[in-house]
Backbone as CSV, one residue per row, in Angstrom:
resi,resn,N_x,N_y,N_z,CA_x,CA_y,CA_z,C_x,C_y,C_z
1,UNK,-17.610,-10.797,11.550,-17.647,-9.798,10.490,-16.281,-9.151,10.347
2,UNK,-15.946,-8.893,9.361,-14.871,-8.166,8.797,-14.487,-7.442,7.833
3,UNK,-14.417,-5.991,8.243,-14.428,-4.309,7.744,-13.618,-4.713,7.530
4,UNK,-13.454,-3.843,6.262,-12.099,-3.129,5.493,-12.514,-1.817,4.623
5,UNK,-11.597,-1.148,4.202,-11.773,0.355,3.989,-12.983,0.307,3.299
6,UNK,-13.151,-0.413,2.284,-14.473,-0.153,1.033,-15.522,-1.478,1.078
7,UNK,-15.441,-2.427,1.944,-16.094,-3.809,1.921,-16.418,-4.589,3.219
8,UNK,-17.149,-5.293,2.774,-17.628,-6.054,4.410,-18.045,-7.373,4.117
9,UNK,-17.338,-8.207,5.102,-17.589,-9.866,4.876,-17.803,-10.780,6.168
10,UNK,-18.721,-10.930,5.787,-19.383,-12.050,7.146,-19.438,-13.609,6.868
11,UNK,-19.151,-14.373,7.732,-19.229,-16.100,8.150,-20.674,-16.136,9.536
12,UNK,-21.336,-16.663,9.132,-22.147,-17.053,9.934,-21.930,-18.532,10.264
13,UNK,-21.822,-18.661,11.935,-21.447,-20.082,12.115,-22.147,-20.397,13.220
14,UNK,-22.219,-21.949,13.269,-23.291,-22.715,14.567,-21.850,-23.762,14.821
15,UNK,-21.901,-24.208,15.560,-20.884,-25.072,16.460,-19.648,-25.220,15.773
16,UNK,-19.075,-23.704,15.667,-17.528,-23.801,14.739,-17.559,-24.187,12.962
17,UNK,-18.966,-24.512,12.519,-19.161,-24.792,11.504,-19.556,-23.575,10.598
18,UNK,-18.970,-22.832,9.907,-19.329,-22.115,8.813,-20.847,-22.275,7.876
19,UNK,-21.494,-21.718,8.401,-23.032,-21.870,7.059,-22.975,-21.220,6.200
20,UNK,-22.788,-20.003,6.593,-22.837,-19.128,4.890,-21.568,-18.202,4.760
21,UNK,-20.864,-18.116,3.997,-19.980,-16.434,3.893,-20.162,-15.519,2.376
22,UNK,-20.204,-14.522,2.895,-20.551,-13.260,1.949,-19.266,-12.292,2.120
23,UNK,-18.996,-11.748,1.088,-18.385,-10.796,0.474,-18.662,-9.725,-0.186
24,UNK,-18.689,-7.836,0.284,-19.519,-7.342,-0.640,-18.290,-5.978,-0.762
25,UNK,-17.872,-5.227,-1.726,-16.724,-4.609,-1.863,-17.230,-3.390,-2.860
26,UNK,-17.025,-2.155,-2.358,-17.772,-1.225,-3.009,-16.672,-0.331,-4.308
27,UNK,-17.337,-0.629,-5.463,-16.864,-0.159,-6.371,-17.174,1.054,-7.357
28,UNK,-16.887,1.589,-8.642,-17.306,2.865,-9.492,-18.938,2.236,-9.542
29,UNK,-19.476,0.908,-9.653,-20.985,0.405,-9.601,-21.722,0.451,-8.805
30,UNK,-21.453,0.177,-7.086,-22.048,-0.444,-6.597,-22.581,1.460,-5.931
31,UNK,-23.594,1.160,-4.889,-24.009,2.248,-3.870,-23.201,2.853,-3.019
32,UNK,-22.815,4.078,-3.255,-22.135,4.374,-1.958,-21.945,4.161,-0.666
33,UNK,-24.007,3.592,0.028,-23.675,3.488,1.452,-23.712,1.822,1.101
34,UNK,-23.185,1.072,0.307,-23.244,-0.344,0.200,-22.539,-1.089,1.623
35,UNK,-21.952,-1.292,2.307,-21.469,-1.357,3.342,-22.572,-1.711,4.331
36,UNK,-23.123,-0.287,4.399,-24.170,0.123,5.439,-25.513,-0.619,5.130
37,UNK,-26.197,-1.027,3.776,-26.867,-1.585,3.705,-26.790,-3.240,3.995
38,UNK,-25.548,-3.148,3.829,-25.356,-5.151,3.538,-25.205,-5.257,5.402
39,UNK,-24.768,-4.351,5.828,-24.823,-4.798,7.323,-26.077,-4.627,7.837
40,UNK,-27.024,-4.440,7.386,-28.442,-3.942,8.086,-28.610,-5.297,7.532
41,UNK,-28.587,-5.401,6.182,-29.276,-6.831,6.106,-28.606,-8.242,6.999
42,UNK,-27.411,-8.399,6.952,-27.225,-9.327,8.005,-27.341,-9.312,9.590
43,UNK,-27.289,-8.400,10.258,-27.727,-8.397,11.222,-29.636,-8.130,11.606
44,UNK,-29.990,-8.092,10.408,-31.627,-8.628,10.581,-31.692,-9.870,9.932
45,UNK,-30.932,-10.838,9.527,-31.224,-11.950,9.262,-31.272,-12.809,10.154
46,UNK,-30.902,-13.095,11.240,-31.064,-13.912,12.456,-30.777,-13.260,13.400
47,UNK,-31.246,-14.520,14.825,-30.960,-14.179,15.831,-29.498,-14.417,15.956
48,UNK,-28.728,-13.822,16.161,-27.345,-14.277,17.103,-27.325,-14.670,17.885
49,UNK,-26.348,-15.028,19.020,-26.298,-15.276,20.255,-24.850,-14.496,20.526
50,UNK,-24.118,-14.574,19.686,-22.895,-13.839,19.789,-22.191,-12.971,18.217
51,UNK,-21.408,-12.134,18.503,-20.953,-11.462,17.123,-19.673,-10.911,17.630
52,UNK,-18.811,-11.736,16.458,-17.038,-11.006,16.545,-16.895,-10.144,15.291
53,UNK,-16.161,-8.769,15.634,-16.107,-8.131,14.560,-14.727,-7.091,14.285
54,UNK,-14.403,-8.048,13.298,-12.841,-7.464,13.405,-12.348,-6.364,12.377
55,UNK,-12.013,-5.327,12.104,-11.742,-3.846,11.479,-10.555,-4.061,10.927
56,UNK,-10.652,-3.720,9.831,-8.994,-3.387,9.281,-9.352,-2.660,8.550
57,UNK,-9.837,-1.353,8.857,-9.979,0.030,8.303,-8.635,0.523,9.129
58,UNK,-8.225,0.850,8.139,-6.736,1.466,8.439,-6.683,2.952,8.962
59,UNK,-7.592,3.206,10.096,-7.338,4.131,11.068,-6.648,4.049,12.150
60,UNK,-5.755,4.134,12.836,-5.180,3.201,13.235,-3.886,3.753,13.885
61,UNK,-3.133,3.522,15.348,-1.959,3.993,15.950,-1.262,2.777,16.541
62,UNK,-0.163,2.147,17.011,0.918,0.901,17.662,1.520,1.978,18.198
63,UNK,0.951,1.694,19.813,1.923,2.269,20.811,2.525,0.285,21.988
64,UNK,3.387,0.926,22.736,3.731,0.012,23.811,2.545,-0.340,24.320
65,UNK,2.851,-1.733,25.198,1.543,-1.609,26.188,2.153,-1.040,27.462
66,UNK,0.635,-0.745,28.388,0.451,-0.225,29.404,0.486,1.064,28.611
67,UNK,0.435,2.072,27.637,0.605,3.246,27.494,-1.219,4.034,27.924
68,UNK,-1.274,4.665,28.866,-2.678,5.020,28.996,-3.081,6.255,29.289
69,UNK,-2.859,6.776,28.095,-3.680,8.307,27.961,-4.255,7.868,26.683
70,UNK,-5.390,7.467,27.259,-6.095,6.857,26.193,-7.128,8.217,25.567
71,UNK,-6.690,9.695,26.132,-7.526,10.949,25.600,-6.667,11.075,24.321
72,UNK,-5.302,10.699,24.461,-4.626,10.839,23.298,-4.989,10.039,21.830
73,UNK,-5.702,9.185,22.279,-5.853,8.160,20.925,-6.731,8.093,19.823
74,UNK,-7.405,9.196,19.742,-7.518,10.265,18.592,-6.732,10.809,17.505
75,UNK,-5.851,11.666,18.641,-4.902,12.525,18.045,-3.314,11.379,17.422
76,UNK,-3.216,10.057,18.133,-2.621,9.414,17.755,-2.985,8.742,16.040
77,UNK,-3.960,8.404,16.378,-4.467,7.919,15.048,-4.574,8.680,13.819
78,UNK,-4.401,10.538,14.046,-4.881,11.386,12.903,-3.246,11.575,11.969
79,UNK,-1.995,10.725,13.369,-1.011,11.052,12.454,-1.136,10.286,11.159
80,UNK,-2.000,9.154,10.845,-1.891,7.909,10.117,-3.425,8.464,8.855
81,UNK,-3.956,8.845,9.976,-5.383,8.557,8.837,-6.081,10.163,9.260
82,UNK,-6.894,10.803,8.514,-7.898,11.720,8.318,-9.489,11.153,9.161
83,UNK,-8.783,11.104,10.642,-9.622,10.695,11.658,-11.189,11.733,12.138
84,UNK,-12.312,11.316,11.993,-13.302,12.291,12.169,-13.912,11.725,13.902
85,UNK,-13.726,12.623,14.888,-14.323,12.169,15.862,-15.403,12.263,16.017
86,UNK,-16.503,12.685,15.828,-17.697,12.548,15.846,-18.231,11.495,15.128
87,UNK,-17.693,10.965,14.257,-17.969,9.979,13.388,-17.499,8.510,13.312
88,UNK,-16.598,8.612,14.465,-15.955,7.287,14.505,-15.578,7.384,16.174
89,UNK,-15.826,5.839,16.438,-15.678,5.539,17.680,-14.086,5.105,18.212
90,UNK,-13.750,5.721,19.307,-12.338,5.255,19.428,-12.081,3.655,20.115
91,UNK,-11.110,2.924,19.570,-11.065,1.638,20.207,-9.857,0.980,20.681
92,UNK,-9.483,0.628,21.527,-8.404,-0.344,22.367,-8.081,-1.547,21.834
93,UNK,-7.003,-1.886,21.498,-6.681,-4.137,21.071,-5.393,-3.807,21.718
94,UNK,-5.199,-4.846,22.712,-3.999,-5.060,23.193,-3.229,-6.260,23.117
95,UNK,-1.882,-5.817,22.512,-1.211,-7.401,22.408,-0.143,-8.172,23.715
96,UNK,-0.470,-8.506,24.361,0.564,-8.944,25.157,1.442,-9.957,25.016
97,UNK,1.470,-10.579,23.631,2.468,-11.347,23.181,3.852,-10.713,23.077
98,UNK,3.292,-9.763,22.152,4.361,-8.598,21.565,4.688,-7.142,22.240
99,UNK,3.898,-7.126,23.220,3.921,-5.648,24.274,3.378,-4.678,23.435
100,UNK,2.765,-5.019,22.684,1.916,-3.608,22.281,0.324,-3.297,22.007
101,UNK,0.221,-2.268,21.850,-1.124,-1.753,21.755,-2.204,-1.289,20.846
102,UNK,-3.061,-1.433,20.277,-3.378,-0.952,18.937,-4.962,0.302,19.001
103,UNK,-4.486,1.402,18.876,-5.456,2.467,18.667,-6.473,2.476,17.453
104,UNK,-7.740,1.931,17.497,-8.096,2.366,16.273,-9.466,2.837,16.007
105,UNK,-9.963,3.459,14.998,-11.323,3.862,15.240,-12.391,3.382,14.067
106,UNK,-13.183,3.534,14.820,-14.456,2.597,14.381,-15.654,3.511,13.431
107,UNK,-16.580,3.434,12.770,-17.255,4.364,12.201,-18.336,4.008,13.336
108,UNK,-18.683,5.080,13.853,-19.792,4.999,15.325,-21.386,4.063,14.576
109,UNK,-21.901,4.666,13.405,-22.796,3.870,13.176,-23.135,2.657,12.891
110,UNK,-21.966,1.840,12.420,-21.664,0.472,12.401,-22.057,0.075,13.811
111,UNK,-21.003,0.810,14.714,-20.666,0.539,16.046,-22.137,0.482,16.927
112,UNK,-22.951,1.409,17.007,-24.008,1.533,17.211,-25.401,0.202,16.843
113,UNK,-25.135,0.068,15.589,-26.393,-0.884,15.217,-25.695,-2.610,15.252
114,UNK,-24.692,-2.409,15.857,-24.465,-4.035,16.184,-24.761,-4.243,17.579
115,UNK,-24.263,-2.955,18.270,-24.379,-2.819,19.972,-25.850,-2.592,19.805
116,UNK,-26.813,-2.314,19.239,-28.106,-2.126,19.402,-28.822,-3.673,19.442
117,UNK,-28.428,-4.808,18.880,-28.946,-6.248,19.050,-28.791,-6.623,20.552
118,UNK,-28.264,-5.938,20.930,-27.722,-6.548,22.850,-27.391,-7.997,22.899
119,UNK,-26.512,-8.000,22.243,-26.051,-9.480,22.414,-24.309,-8.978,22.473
120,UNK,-23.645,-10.552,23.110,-22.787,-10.229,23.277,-21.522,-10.189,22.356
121,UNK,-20.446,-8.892,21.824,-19.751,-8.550,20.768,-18.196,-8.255,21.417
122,UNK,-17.807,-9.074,20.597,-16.135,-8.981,20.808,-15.794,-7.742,19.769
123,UNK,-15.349,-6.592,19.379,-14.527,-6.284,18.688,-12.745,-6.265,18.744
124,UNK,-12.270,-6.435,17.653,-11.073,-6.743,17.315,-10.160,-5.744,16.281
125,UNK,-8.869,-5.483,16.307,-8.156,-4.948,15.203,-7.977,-5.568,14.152
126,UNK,-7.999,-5.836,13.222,-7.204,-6.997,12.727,-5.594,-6.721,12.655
127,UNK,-4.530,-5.815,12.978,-3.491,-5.886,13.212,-3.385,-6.527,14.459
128,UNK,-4.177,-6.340,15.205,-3.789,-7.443,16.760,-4.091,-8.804,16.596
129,UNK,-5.075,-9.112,15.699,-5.522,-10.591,15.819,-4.481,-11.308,14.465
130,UNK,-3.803,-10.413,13.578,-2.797,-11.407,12.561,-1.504,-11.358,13.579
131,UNK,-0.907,-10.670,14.552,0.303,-10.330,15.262,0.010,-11.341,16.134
132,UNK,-0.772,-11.766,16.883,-1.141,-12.902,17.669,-1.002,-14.125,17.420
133,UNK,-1.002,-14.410,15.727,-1.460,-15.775,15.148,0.354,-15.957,15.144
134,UNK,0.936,-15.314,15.095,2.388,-15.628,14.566,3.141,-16.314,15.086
135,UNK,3.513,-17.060,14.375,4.646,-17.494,15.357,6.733,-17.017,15.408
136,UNK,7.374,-16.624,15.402,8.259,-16.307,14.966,9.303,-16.602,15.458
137,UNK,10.308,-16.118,14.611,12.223,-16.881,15.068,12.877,-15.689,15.396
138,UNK,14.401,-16.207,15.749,15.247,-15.221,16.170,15.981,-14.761,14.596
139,UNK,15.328,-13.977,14.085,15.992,-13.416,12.333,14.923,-12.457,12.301
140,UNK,15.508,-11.512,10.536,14.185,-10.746,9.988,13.214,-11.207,9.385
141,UNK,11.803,-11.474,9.438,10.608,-11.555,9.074,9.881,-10.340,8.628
142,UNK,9.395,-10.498,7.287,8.128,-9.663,7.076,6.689,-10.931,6.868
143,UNK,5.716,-10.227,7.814,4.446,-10.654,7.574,3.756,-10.142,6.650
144,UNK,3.169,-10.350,5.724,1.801,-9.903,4.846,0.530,-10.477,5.071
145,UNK,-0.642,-9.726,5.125,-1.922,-10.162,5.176,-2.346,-9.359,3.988
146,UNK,-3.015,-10.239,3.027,-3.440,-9.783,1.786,-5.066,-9.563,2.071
147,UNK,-5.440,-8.292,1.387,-6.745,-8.320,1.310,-7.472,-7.979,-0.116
148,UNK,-8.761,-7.827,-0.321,-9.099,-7.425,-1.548,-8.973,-5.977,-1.822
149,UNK,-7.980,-5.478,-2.557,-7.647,-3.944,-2.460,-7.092,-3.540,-1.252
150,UNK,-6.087,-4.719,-0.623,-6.233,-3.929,0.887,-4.658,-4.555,1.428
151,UNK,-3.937,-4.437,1.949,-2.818,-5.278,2.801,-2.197,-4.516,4.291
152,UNK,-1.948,-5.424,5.056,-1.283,-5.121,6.253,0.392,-5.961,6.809
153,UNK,0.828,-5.121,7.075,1.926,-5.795,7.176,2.835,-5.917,8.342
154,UNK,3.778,-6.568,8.648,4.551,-6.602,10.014,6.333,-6.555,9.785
155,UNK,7.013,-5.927,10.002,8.584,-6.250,10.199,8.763,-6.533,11.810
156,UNK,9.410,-7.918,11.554,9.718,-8.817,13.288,11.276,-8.859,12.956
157,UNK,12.185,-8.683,13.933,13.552,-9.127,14.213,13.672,-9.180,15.309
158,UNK,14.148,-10.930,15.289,14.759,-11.365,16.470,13.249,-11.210,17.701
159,UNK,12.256,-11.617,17.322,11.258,-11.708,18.213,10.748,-10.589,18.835
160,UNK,11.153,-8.986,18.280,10.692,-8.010,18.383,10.398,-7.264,17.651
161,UNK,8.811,-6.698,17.505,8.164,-5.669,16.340,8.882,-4.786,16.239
162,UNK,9.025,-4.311,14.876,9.933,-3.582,14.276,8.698,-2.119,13.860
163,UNK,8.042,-2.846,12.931,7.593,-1.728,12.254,5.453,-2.605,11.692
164,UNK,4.684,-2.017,11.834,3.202,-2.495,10.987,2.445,-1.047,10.459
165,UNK,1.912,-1.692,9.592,1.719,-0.550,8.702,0.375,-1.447,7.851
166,UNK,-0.726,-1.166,7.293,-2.066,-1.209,6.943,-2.313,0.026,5.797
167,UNK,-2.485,-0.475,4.709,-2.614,0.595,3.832,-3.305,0.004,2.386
168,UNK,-3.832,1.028,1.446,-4.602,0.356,0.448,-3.505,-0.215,-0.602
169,UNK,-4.075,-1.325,-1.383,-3.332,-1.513,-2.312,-3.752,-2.036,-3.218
170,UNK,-4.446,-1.255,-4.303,-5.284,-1.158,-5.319,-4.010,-1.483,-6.636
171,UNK,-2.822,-1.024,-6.075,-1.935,-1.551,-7.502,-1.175,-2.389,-6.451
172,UNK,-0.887,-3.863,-6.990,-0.309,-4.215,-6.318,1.272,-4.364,-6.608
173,UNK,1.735,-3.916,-7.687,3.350,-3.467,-8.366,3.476,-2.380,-6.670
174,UNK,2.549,-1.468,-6.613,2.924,0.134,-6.153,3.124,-0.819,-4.359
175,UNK,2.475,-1.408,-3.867,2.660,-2.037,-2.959,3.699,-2.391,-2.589
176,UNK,4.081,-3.695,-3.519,5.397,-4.664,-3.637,6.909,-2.946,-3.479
177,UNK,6.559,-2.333,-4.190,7.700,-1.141,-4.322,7.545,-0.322,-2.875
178,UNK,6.320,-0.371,-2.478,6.465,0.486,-0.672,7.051,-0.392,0.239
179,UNK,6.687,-2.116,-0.154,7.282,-2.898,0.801,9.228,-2.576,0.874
180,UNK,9.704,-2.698,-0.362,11.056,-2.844,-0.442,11.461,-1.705,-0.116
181,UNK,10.878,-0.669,-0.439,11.320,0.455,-0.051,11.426,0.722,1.534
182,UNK,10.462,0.442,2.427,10.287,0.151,3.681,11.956,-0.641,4.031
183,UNK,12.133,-1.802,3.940,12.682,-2.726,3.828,14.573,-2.004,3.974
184,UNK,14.420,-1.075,3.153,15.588,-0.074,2.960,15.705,0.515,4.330
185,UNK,14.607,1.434,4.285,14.675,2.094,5.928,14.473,1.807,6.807
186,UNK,14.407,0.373,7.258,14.687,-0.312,8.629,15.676,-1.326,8.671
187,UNK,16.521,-1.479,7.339,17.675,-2.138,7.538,17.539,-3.887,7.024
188,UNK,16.531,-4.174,6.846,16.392,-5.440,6.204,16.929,-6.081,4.913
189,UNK,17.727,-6.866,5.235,18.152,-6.844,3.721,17.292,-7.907,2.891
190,UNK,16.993,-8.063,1.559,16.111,-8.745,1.058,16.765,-9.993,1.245
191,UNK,17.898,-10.785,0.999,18.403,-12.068,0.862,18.688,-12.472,2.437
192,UNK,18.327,-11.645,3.287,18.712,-12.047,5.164,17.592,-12.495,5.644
193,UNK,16.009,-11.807,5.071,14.656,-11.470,5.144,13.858,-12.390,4.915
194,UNK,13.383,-12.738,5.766,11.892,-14.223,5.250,10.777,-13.712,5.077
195,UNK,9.748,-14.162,4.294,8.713,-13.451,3.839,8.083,-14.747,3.860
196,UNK,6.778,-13.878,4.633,5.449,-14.811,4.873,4.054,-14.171,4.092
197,UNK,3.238,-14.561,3.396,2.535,-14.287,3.366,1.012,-14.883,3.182
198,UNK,-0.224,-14.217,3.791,-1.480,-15.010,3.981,-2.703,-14.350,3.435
199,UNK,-3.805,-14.539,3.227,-4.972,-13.861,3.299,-5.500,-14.409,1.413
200,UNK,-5.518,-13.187,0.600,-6.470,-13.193,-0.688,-5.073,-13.088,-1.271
201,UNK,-4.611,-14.503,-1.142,-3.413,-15.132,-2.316,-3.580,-15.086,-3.444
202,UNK,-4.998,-16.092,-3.809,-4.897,-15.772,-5.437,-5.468,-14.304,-5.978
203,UNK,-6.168,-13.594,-4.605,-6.467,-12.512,-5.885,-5.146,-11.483,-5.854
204,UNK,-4.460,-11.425,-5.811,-2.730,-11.065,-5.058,-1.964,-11.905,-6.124
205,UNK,-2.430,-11.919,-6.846,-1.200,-13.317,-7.454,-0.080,-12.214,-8.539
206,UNK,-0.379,-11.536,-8.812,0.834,-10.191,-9.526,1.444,-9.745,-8.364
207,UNK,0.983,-9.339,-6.985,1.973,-8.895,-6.399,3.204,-9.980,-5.734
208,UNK,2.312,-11.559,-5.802,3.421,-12.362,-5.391,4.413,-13.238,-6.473
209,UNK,3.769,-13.256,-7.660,4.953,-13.196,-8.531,5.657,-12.166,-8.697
210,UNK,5.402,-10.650,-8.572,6.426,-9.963,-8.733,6.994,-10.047,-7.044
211,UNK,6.945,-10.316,-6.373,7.808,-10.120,-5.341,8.770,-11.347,-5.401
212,UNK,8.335,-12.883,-6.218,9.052,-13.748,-5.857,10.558,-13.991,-7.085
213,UNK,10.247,-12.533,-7.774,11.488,-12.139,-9.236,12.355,-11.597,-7.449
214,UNK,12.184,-11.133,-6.691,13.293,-10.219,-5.905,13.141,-11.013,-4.262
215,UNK,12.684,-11.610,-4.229,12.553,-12.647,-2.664,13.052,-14.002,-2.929
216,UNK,14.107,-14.166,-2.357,14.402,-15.741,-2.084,13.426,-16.242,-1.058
217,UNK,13.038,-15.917,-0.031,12.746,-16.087,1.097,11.504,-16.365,1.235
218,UNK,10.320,-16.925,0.522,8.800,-16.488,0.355,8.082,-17.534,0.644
219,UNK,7.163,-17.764,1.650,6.275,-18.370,1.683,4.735,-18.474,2.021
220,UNK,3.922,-18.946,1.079,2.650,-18.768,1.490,2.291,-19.808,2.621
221,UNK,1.477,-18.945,4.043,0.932,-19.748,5.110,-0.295,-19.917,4.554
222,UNK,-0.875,-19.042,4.007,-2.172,-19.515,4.156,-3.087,-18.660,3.207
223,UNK,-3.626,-19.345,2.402,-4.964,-18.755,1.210,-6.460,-19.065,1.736
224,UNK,-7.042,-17.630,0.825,-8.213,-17.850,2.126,-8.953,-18.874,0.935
225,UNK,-9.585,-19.383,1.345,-10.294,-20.388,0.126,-12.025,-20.345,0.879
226,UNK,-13.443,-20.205,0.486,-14.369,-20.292,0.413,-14.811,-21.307,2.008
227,UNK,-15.355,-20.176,2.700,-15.112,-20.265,4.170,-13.947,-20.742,5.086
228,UNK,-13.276,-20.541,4.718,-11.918,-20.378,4.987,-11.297,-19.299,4.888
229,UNK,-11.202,-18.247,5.742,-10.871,-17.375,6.024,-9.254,-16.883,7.031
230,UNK,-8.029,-16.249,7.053,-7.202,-16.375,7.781,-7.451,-15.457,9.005
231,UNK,-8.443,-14.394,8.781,-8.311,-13.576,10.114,-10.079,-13.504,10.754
232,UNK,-11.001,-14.351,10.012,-11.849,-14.468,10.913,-11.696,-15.952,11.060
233,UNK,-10.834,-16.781,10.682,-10.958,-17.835,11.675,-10.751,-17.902,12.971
């Protein structure tokens, strides 16, 4: 399964094989607790035996690893997002590729009625599980993970995280303009800079033609195409 700020999308699979995937994304139409209902219904649709469930609700802190005042990781996360503790569960992803750590929090009732099946559940960041997949060189890299209304991103130089950042992106012009702007204040220059990008390509397709008027450097890894997914594979 895989949260994001306004939507939720599940792959149900038997021996690595994909059976069904759903997509449900809450809009000015749909129900407010739409989310909450579509997850009640899939987790009463079968038995599981196992459930991975990866978040890219952009609540969210990147400290070093080994950093462990983990009482702090609350208050870490409220610099980023309008964090409610009673309402959201705090959570740990650690990268040891890259030496770092990812703070993020969970909405407790989600959290609750998946841990209520008693079966066994991996949760995941999705900034730790796209930082993992990477592979990278000794130069500047920006990563993109495209989502529906949604993107996360990475600056790598020279095989060390620079900068990630997870944020909405409902216009995707206003995006493309935070990226470059970013880009300014960590020193990247656009023509030095390689650009990768993966996830909901075609529905992204204005922000990557307008990025490819000002990027020499651009390439798509990977489009998610109909069970084919880049960060719950």
């Amino acid at each position: 399964m895989l949260f994001t700020k306004d939507g939720l999308q599940w792959q149900i699979s038997k021996s690595k094989k994909v059976l069904e995937e759903k997509i449900w994304l809450k809009d000015e139409e749909t129900p407010a607790n739409l989310v909450t209902e579509k997850l009640d219904e899939v987790l009463a649709s079968e038995k599981f035996s196992e459930i991975s469930v990866i978040s890219a609700i952009n609540h969210f802190s990147v400290v070093e690893e080994g950093f462990d005042q983990h009482d702090l990781g609350y208050d870490l996360i409220a610099y980023n997002a309008d964090v409610k503790k009673d309402s959201e569960e705090l959570m740990l992803s650690v990268n040891k590729k890259f030496g770092v750590q990812f703070y993020y929090s969970f909405p407790k009732d989600y959290y609750q009625k998946i841990k209520a099946l008693e079966v066994p559940v991996h949760f995941n960041f999705s900034g730790e599980k796209f930082l993992n997949s990477l592979n990278v060189k000794n130069r500047k890299e920006i990563h993109v993970n495209l989502y529906h209304q949604q993107a996360e991103f990475f600056a790598i130089e020279n095989k060390k995280l620079v900068l990630y950042n997870n944020l909405d992106a409902t216009s995707e012009v206003d995006f493309l303009y935070f990226i470059m702007f970013t880009l300014s204040k960590i020193d990247f220059g656009i023509t030095e800079t390689y650009f990768y990008i993966y996830g909901e390509t075609t529905e992204n397709e204005t922000f990557i033609s307008e990025m490819q008027k000002f990027v020499p450097n651009l390439k798509i890894v990977f489009d998610n195409l109909h069970k084919k997914n880049f960060v719950l594979a």
